[in-house]
N, C-alpha and C positions, 0 to 999 in steps of 0.2 A: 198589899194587894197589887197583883199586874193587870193591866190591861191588853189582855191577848188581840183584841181584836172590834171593829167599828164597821155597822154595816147598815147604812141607808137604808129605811121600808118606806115604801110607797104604795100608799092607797090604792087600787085599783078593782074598777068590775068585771071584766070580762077578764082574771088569770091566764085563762091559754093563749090570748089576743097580746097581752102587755107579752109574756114570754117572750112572743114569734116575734113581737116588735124591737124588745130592747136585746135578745139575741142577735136579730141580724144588723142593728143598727151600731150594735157595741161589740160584738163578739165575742160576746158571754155564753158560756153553755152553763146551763141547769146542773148544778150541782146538788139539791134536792127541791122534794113537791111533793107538799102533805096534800093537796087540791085547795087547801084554802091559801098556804104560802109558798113561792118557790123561790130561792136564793140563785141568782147568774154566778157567775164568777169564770176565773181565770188561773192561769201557772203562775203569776203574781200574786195571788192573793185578795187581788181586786174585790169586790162582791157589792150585788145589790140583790134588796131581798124586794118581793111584792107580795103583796096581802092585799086579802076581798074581805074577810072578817078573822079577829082573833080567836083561836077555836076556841079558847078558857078564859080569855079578860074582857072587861067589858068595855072598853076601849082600842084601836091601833097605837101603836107604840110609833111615832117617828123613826128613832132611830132602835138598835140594840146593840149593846156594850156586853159583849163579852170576856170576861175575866178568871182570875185565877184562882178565887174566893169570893163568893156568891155573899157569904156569911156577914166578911168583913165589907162588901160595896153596904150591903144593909143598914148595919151595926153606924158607918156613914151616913148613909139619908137617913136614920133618925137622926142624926145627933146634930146635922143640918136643918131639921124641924120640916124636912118636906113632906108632901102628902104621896101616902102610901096608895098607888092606884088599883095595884094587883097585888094582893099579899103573896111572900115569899112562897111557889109552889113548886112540888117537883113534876114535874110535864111527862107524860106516859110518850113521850118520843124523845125524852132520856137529857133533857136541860131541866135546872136548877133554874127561878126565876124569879123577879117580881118585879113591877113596874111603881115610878113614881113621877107626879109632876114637878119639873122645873119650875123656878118663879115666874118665867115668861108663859106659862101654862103649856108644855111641850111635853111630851108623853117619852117617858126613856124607859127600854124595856132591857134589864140590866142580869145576865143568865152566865150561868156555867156548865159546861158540857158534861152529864153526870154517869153515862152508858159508855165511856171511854176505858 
């Protein structure tokens, strides 16, 4: 299994406010925006995502790990005994996913791009 990619979510209530704010202060543009999450990003690759609620989990995930095999990160956190937050789903905006807590009680929302 690869780890394609690591992108910071932060909490937030007002969406269209954090946007305007961490755009002009980082020079991120909006790379997408379901209206509950929108990911900044850059020609680097850079990326921050913000969320006001998970549209399917019943948690916020800190961060989300995306990889090369959704199946095999899984197949991992059982076999690490960690608790399953969000069972593995496939997400009608085309990610593979599931979340689990950390031992430090941290929410990792762990996905594969599946509409590719």
């Amino acid at each position: 299994m690869r780890v394609d990619r690591v992108v910071p979510n932060l909490t937030v209530t007002d969406l269209p406010r954090a946007v305007a704010e961490h755009a002009a202060v980082l020079g991120l543009r909006v790379l997408m925006d379901h209206g509950w999450i929108a990911t900044l990003g850059d020609d680097e690759g850079h990326q921050l995502s913000l969320i006001t609620q998970d549209a399917s989990a019943p948690v916020n995930p800190g961060v989300s790990v995306f990889v090369d095999d959704v199946h095999e990160a899984l197949a991992r956190v059982e076999s690490a005994a960690l608790e399953i937050v969000h069972p593995l789903t496939e997400e009608p905006w085309g990610v593979t996913r599931f979340f689990y807590r950390a031992s430090d009680g941290r929410v990792v929302n762990v996905g594969m791009h599946t509409d590719d």
